[in-house]
Every structure is written in structure tokens, then in C-alpha cells.
VOROKE-442135 format. One record per residue (C-alpha): residue number from 1; residue in one letter; x, y, z. Coordinates in steps of 0.25 Angstrom, whole numbers, padded with zeros to 4 digits. Example, Ala and Ser with C-alpha at 12.3 -4.5 7.8 and 13.67 -1.06 7.14 Angstrom:
2
+-----+--------+-------+-------+-------+
: num : residu :     x :     y :     z :
+-----+--------+-------+-------+-------+
:   1 :      A :  0049 : -0018 :  0031 :
:   2 :      S :  0055 : -0004 :  0029 :
+-----+--------+-------+-------+-------+
# end
This chain:
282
+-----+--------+-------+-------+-------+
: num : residu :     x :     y :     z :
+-----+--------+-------+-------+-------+
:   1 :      X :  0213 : -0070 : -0611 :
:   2 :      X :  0209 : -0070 : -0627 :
:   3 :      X :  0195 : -0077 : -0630 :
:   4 :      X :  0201 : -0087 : -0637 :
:   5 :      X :  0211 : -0091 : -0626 :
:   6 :      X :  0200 : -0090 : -0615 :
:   7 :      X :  0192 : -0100 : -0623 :
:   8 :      X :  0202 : -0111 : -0623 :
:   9 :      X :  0204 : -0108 : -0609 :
:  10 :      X :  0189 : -0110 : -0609 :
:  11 :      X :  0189 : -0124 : -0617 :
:  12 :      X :  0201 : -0129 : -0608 :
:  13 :      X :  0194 : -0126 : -0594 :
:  14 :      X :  0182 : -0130 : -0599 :
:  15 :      X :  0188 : -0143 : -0604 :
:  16 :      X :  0193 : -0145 : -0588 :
:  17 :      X :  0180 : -0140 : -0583 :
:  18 :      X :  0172 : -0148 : -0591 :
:  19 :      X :  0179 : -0162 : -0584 :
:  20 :      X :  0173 : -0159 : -0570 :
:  21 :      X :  0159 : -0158 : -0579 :
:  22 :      X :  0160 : -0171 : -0586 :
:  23 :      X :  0161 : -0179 : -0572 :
:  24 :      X :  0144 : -0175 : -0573 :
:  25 :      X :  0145 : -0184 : -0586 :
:  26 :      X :  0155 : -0194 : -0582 :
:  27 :      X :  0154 : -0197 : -0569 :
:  28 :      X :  0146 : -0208 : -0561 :
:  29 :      X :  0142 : -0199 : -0551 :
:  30 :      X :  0132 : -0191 : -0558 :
:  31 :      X :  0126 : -0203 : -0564 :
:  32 :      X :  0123 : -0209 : -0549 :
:  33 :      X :  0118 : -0196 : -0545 :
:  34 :      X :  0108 : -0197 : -0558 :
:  35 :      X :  0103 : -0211 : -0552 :
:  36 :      X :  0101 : -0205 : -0539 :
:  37 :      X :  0090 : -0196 : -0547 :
:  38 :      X :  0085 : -0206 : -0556 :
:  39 :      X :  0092 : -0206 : -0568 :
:  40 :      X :  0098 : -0218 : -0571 :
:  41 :      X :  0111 : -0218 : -0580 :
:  42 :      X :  0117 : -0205 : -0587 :
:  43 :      X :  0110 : -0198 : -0595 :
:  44 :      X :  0100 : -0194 : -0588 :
:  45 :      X :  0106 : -0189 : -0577 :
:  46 :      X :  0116 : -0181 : -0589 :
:  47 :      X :  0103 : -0175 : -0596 :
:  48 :      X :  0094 : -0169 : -0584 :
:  49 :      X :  0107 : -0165 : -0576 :
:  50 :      X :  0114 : -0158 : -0588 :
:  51 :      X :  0099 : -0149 : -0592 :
:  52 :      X :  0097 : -0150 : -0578 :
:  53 :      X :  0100 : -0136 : -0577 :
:  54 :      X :  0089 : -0131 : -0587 :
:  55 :      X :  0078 : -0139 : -0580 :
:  56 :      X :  0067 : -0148 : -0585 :
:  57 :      X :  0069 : -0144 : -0601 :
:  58 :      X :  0064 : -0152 : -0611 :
:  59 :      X :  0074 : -0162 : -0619 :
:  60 :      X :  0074 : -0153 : -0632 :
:  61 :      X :  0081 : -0141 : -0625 :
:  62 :      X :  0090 : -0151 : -0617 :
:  63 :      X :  0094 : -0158 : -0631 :
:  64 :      X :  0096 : -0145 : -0638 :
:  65 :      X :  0105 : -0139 : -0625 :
:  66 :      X :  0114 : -0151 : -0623 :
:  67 :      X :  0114 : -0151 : -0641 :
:  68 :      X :  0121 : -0163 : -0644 :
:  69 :      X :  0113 : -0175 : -0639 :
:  70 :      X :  0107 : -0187 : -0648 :
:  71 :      X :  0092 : -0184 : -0652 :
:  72 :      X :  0084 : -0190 : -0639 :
:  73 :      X :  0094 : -0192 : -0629 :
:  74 :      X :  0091 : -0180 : -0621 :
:  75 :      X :  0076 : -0183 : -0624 :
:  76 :      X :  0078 : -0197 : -0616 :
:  77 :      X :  0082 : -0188 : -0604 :
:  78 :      X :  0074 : -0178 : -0604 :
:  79 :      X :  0065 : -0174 : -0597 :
:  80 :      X :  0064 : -0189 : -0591 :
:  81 :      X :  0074 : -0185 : -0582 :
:  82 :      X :  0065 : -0175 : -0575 :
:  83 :      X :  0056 : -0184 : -0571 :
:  84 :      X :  0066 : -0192 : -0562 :
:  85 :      X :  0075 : -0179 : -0554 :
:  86 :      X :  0074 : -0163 : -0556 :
:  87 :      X :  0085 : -0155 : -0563 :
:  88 :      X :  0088 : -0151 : -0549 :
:  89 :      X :  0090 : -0165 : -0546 :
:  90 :      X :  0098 : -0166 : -0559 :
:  91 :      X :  0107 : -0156 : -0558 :
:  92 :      X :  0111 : -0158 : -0542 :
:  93 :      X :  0114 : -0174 : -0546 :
:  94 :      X :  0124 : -0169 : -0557 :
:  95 :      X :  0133 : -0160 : -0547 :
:  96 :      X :  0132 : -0171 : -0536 :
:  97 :      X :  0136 : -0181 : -0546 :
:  98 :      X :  0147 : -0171 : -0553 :
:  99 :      X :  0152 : -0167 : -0541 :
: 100 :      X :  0153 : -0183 : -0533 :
: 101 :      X :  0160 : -0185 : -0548 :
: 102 :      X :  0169 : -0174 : -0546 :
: 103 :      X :  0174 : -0177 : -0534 :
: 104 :      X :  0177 : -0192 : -0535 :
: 105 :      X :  0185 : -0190 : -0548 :
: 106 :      X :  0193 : -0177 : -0542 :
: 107 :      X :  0195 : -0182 : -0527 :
: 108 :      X :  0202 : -0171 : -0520 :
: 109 :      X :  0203 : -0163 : -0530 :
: 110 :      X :  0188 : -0161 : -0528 :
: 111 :      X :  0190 : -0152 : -0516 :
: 112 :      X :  0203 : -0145 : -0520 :
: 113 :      X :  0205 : -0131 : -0521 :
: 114 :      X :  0206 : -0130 : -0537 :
: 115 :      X :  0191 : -0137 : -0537 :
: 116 :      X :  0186 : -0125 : -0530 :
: 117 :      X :  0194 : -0113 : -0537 :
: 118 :      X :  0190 : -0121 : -0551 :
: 119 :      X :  0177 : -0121 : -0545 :
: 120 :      X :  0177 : -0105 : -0543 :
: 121 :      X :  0184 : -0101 : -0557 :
: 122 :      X :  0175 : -0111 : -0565 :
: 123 :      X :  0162 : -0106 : -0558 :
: 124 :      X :  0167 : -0092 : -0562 :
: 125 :      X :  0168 : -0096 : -0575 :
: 126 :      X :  0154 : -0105 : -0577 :
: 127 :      X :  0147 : -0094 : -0572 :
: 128 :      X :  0154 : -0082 : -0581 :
: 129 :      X :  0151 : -0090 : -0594 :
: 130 :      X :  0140 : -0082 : -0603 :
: 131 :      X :  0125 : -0091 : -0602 :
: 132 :      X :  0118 : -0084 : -0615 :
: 133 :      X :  0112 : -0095 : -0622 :
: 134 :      X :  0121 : -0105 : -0613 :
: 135 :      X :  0109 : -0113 : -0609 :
: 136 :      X :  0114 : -0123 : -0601 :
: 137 :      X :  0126 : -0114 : -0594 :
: 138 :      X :  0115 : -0106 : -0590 :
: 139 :      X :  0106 : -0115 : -0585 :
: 140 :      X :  0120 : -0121 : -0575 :
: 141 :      X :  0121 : -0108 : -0572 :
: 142 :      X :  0108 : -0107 : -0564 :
: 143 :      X :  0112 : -0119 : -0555 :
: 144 :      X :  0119 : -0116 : -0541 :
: 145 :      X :  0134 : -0117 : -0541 :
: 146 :      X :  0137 : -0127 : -0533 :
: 147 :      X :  0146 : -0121 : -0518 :
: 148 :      X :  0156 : -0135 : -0517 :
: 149 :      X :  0168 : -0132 : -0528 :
: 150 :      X :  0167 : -0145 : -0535 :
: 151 :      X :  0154 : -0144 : -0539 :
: 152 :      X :  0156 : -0130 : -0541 :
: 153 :      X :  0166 : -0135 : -0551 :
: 154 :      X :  0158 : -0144 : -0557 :
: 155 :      X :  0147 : -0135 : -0558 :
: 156 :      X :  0154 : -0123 : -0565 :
: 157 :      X :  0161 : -0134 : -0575 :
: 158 :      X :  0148 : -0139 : -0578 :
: 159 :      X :  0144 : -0124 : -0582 :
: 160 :      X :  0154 : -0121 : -0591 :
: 161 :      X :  0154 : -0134 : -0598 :
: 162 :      X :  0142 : -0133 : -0601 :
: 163 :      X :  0143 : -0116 : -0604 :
: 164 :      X :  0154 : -0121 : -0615 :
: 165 :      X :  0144 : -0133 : -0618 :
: 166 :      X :  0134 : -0122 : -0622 :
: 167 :      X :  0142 : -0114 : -0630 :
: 168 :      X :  0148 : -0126 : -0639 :
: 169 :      X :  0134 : -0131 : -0641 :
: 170 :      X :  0133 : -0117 : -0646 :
: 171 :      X :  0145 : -0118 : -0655 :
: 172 :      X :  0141 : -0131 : -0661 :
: 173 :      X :  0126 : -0125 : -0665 :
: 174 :      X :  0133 : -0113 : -0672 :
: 175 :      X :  0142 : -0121 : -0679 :
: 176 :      X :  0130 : -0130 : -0683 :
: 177 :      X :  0134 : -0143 : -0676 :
: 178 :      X :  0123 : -0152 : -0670 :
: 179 :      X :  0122 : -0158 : -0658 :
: 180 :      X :  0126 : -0172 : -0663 :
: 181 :      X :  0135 : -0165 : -0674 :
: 182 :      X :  0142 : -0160 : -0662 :
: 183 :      X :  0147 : -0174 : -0657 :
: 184 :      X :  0151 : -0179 : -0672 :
: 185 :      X :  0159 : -0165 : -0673 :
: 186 :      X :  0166 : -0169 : -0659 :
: 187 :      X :  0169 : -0182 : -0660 :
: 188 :      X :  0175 : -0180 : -0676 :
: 189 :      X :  0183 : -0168 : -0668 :
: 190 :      X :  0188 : -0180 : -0660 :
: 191 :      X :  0191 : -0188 : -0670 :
: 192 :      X :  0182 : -0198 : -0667 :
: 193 :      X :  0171 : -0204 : -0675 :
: 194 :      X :  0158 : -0199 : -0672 :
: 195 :      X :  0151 : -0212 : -0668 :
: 196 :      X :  0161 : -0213 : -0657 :
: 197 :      X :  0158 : -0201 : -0651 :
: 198 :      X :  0151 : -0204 : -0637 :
: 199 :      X :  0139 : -0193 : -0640 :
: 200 :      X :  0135 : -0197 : -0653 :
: 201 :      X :  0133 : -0213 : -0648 :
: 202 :      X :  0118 : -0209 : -0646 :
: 203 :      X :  0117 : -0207 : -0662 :
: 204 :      X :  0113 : -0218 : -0671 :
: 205 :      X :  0123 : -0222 : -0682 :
: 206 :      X :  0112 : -0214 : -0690 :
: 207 :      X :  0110 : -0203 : -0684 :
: 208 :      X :  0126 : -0202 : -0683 :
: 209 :      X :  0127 : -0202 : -0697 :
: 210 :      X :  0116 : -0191 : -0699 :
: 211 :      X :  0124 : -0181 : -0690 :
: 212 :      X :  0138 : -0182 : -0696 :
: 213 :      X :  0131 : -0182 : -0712 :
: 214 :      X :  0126 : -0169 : -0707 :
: 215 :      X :  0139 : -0164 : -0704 :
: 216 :      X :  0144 : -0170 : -0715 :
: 217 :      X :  0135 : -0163 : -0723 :
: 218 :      X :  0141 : -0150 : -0716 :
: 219 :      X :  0154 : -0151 : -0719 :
: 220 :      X :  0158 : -0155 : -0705 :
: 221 :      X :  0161 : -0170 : -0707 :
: 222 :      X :  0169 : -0176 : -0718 :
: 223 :      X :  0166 : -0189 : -0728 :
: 224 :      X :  0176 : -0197 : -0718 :
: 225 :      X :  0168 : -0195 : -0707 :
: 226 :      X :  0179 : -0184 : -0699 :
: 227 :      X :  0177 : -0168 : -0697 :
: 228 :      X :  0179 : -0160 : -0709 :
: 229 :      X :  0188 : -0149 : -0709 :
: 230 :      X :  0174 : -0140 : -0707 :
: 231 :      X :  0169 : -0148 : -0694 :
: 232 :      X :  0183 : -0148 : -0688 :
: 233 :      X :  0181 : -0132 : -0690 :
: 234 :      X :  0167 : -0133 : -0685 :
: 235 :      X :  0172 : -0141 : -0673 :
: 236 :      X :  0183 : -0130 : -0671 :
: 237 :      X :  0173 : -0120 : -0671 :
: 238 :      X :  0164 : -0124 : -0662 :
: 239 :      X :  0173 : -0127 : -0652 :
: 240 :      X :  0179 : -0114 : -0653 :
: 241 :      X :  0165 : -0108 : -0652 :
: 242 :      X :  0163 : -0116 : -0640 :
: 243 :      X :  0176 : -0111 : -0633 :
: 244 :      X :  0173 : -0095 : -0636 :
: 245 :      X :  0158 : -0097 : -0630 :
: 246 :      X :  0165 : -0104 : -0616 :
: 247 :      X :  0177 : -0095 : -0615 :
: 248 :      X :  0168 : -0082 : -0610 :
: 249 :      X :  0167 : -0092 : -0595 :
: 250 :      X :  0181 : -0092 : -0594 :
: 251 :      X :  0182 : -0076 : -0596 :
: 252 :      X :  0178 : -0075 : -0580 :
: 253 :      X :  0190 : -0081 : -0576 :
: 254 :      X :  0206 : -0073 : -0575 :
: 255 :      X :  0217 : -0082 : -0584 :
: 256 :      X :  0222 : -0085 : -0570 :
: 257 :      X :  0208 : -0091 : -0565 :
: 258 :      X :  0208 : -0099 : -0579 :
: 259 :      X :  0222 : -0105 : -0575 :
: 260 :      X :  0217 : -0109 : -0561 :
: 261 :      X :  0204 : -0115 : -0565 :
: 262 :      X :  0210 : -0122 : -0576 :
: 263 :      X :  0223 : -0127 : -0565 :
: 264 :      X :  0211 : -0129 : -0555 :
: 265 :      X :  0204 : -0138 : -0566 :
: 266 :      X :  0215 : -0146 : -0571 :
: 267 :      X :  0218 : -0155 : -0560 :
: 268 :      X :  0204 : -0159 : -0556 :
: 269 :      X :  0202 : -0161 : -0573 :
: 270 :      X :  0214 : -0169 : -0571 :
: 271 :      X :  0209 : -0178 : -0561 :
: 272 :      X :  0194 : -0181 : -0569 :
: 273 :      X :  0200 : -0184 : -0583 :
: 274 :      X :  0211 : -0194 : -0574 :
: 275 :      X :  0197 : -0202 : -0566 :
: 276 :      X :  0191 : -0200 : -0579 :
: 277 :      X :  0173 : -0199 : -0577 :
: 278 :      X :  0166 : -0212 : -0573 :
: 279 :      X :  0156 : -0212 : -0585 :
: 280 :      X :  0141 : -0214 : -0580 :
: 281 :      X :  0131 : -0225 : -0584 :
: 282 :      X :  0124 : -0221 : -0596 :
+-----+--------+-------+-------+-------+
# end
């Protein structure tokens, strides 16, 4: 299989894979394993699980890792969170949750035979992905793999989202996009206006302003507010960057194992997008 083609085969599994990740986001379970903890609400809960994995770091290096959020919010997380449960702690809570999630939305497809040979492939994959300067990716890959398939599902989709998360962020600082430019660039790729865009709400009107006058200045935004024919390029770009540096995971697997996981895959992203995710208190 040509690079390019493994690398929409890459953005399209990883698309499917990344639904049985978001039920961590999504999903009341997690949350009410939180609280069990101590952490009341979502966000705490979101910030100590997800730089679990890294250990007790201070905020500045879990803001510059996770890139594109508001100046403070990390800070208002960490390393609070520390002082109520361990990362350990943390980061068992978020499978439990995950998992409990998982299977209430799936039902009996959470036990059926294309959860565990999806589990297999997408393990194989996860862990065949290049780590060099993947600094989350390789922090995941130090954790045990869970043995029950589900959460052995669960676990591999969680590594190579965030593998592919690594490598965009990577495309975005080549390309000279900020963390918060990021989201402006996304959300006027939507055809959205910026202000609307859920991960921008922490801005003032303000500090908005500021982000989008500076790609104004670049070139990327035009007088009417919309992408440029240069940020619609940048945009391109970047996402293309991002596919290149995901495909090499995919590469382990034969085209007939790309077809199965995707098969294997297909009904179980099926049956999530049809329930939909129970969003958690924020």
C-alpha cells in the first residue's frame, strides 16, 4: 500500500478508533468515578487522568503537552489534583470509567467476537507507532495493557489517538499555529464563527480578538472574518502533515487486517454515534 493511501486509511480508522476514546470525555461514567476520588465535576478528573501517565509534572509542561488550552486553565488543575488522589489512582478511574461507559452504550456487542480481534489488530498497531519526540504516546506506552478485550480496546484507541494527537500538534508548531490559533483555524475550516466554537468559550471577547488579528496579520484570516485562500492551505497542510506522521502505526498491519479492523470497528462506532455520549457536569 502507497504512503498516501495508508495515510487515509490511517485518518479513517483513526476517526472510528477515536469514538471508543471519546466515551473518556463524554461519558458520565468517568465523572462518577472522579468523585469517587475526590474530584468533583470534569475537569479535574480530564487534567490528572489525561497527564497521568507522565506523573506529578508541573502545569507549564502539562499546558505546553496538551498546546491549545486558554492561558490558566491547566494551572487551575494542576498540581491541586495531586493532593487529593495519586496518578495511579487517576489513571485506574479512567479505564473503570471508560470501560463501565463502553459497555452500557455497546450492550452485547461489548463482549462479541469483532471487540476482541479489533482489540488485537488495534493493539498491534498502537504499539508499532514510532515514540521519538511522541511524549505523550510514549509516556501510554509504559502503562500495562489491559488482558479483558474491551479495555484492551479502549486502551489501544486511547494510544493511538493520542500518538496522532502528537503528531498534529507537531504539524500545527511547524506550520506556525498557536494553540488557541488552532481552534480559530478549525472552527473557520467548519464554517463556523470562531466565538462559537466550544474550546475558544474560555477566551474573553478581548483576548479573541487578539488571536484572530494575529492571524489576520499573517495572512491566514481575511477582513470578513473567514479563512483566506492561505489559511485554507495552512489548514490543508497541516492536516496532511498529520496523516503522514499517523500512517507509519497502520504499516504493521496486512490491507486484509486493515479491512477487518475497520469491519470490526464499524458496528461498535455504529452503535456509539446512534446512543450518542451522556456529556459530564462541568
Amino acid at each position: 500500500m502507497s504512503g498516501r493511501r495508508l495515510a487515509v486509511v490511517g485518518r479513517e480508522l483513526c476517526a472510528m478508533l477515536e469514538a471508543v476514546h471519546l466515551v473518556t470525555y463524554m461519558s458520565e461514567e468517568p465523572v462518577e468515578e472522579f468523585e469517587k476520588l475526590g474530584w468533583a465535576g470534569h475537569w479535574p478528573g480530564y487534567f490528572a487522568s489525561r497527564s497521568a501517565p507522565l506523573g506529578k509534572v508541573p502545569a507549564a509542561v502539562v499546558d505546553a503537552l496538551f498546546y491549545n488550552f486558554a492561558p490558566g486553565e491547566v494551572a487551575a488543575y494542576i498540581p491541586g489534583v495531586w493532593e487529593i488522589a495519586t496518578p495511579e489512582q487517576a489513571l485506574a478511574a479512567r479505564e473503570a470509567g471508560s470501560v463501565r461507559a463502553l459497555r452500557r452504550i455497546l450492550g452485547k456487542l461489548a463482549d462479541s467476537p469483532a471487540v476482541e480481534r479489533a482489540a488485537e489488530l488495534a493493539t498491534r498497531a498502537a504499539f508499532a507507532a514510532p515514540s521519538e519526540r511522541r511524549i505523550l504516546y510514549a509516556a501510554l506506552r509504559t502503562l500495562p495493557v489491559p488482558e479483558e478485550p474491551l479495555a484492551r480496546l479502549w486502551h489501544a484507541s486511547t494510544l493511538l489517538r493520542e500518538h496522532r494527537g502528537d503528531g498534529h500538534y507537531a504539524a500545527l508548531v511547524t506550520a506556525g499555529v498557536g494553540g488557541q490559533e488552532c481552534h480559530v483555524l478549525e472552527a473557520l475550516w467548519l464554517g463556523m464563527p470562531a466565538r462559537e466554537y466550544g474550546r475558544l468559550y474560555p477566551l474573553s471577547d478581548d483576548e479573541l480578538a487578539a488571536v484572530v488579528e494575529g492571524m489576520r496579520g499573517r495572512g491566514l484570516v481575511g477582513a470578513d472574518g473567514w479563512l483566506t485562500a492561505a489559511g485554507r492551505e495552512t489548514k490543508e497542510r497541516v492536516e496532511e502533515i498529520t496523516d503522514a506522521l499517523a500512517a507509519p502505526a497502520y504499516a504493521a498491519l496486512s490491507q486484509h487486517e486493515l479491512e477487518q479492523l475497520a469491519a470490526d470497528l464499524a458496528p461498535l462506532v455504529d452503535r456509539i454515534k446512534s446512543v450518542g455520549y451522556e456529556r459530564p457536569a462541568a
